[in-house]
VOMARRO-562369 format. One record per residue (C-alpha): residue in one letter; x, y, z. Coordinates in nm, 2 decimals. Example, Ala and Ser with C-alpha at 12.3 -4.5 7.8 and 13.67 -1.06 7.14 Angstrom:
! residues 2
<pt r="A" c1="1.23" c2="-0.45" c3="0.78"/>
<pt r="S" c1="1.37" c2="-0.11" c3="0.71"/>
END
This chain:
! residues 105
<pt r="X" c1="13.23" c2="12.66" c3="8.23"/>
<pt r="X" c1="12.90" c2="12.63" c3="8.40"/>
<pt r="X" c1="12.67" c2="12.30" c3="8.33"/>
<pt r="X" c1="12.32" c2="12.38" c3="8.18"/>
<pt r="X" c1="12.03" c2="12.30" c3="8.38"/>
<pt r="X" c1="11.94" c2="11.93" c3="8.43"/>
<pt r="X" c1="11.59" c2="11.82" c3="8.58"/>
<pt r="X" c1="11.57" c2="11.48" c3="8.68"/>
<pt r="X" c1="11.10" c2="11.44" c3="8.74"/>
<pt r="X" c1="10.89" c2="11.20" c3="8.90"/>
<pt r="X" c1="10.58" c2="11.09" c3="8.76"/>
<pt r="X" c1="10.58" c2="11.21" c3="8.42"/>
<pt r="X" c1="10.36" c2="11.00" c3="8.27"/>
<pt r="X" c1="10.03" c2="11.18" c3="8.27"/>
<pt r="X" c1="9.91" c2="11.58" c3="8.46"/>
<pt r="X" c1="10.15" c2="11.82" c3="8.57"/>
<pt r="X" c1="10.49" c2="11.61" c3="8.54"/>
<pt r="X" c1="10.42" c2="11.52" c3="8.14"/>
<pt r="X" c1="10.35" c2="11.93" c3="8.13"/>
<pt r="X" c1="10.64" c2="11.99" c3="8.22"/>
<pt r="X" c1="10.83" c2="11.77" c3="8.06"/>
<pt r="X" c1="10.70" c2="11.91" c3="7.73"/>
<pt r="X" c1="10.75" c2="12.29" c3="7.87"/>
<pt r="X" c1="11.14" c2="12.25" c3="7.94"/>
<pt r="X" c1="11.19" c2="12.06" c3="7.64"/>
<pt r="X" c1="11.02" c2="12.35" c3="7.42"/>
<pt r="X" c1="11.27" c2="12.57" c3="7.63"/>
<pt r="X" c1="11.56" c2="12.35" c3="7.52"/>
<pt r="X" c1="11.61" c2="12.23" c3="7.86"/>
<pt r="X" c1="11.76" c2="11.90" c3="7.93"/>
<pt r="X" c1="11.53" c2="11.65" c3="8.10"/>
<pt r="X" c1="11.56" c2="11.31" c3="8.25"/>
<pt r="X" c1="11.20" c2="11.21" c3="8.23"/>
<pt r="X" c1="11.08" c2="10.93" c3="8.51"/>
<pt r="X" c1="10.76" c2="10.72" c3="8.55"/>
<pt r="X" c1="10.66" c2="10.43" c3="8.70"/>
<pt r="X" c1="10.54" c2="10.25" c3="8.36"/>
<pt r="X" c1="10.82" c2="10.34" c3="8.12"/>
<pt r="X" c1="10.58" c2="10.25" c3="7.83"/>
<pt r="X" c1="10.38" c2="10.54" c3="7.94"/>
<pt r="X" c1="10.66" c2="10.83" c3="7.86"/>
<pt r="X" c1="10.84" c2="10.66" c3="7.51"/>
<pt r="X" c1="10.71" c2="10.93" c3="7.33"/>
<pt r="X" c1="10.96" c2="11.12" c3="7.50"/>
<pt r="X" c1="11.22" c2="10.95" c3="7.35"/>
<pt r="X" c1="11.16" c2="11.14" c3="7.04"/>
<pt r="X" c1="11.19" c2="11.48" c3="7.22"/>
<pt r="X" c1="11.53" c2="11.66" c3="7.20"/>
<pt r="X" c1="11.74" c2="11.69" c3="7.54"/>
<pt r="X" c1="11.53" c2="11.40" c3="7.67"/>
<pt r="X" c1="11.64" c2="11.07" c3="7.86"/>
<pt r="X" c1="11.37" c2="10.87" c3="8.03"/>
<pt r="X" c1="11.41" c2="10.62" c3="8.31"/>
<pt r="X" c1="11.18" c2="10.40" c3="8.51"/>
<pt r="X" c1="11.17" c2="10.47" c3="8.89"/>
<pt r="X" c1="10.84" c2="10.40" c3="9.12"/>
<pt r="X" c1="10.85" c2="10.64" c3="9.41"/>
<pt r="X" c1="10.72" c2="10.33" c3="9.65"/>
<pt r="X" c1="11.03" c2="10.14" c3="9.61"/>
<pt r="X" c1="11.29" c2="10.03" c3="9.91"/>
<pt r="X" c1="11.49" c2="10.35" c3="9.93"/>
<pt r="X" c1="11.81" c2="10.12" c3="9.85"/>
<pt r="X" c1="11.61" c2="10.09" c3="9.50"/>
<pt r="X" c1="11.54" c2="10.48" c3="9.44"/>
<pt r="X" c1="11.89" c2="10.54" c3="9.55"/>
<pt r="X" c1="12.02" c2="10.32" c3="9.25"/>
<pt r="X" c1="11.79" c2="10.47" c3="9.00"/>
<pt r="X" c1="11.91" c2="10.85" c3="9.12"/>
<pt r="X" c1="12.24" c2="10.74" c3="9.08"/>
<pt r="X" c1="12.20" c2="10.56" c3="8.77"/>
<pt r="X" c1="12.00" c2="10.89" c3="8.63"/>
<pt r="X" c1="12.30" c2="11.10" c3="8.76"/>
<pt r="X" c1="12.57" c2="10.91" c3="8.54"/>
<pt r="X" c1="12.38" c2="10.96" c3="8.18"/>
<pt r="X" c1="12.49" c2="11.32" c3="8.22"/>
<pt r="X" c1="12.72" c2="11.31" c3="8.53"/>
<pt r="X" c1="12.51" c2="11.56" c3="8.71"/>
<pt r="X" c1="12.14" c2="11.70" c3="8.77"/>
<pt r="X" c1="12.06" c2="12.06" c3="8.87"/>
<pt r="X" c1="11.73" c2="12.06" c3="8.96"/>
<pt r="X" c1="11.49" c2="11.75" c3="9.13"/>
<pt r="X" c1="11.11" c2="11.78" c3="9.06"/>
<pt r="X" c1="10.93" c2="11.53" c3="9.29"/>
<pt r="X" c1="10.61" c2="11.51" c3="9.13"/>
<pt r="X" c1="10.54" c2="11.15" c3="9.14"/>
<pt r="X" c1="10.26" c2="11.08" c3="9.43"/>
<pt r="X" c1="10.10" c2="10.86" c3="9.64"/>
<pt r="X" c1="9.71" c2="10.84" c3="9.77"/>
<pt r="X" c1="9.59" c2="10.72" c3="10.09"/>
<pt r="X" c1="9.17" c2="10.81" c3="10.03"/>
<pt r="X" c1="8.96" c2="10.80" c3="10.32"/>
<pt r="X" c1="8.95" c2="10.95" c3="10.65"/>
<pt r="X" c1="9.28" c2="11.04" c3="10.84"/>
<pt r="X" c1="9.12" c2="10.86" c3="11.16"/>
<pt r="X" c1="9.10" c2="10.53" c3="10.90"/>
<pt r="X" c1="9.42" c2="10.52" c3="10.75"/>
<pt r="X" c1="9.64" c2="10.29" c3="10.91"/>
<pt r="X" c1="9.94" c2="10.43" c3="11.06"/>
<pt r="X" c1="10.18" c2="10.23" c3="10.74"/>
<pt r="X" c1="9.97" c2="10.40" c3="10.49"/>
<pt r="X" c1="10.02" c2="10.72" c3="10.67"/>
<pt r="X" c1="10.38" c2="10.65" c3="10.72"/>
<pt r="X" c1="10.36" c2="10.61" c3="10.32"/>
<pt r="X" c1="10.23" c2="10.91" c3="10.24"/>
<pt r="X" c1="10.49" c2="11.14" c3="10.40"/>
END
């Protein structure tokens, strides 16, 4: 038996990532919904299919790596990864210092 879709998203709380939260969910879709500020995406919680989780993209990669994992066992799989979630370095590539550009990629 094949496993319905499962989209695990960054950045949900606000633009294109709450969009499309609300766009699969119409579709039925399951969704594990992520943000930085959990407090942000608890409406969610009221959305059928939904699970939400708090994972900031800028953490240690140990950290992510735990979250992923944990977001993997509340329905022992994911189908599909949306990285939406973003980071800004504003100025000048000739200013940004070679961390924040490390950062950004």
């Amino acid at each position: 038996m094949e496993k319905p879709d499962l989209f695990l998203i960054t950045g949900t709380s606000t633009g294109f990532g709450s969009g499309l939260v609300l766009q699969l969910n119409a579709q039925g879709r399951k969704v594990i919904a992520t943000a930085r500020n959990v407090e942000k995406i608890r409406d969610f919680e009221q959305l059928e299919h939904m699970s939400i989780l708090k994972l900031d993209i800028s953490s240690s990669q140990e950290e992510v790596a735990r979250i992923v994992q944990g977001a993997i066992k509340i329905h022992g799989y994911v189908t599909h990864l949306m990285n939406n979630a973003a980071y800004g370095v504003y100025g000048c590539v000739e200013e940004a210092l070679l961390e924040q550009a490390r950062e950004q990629f």
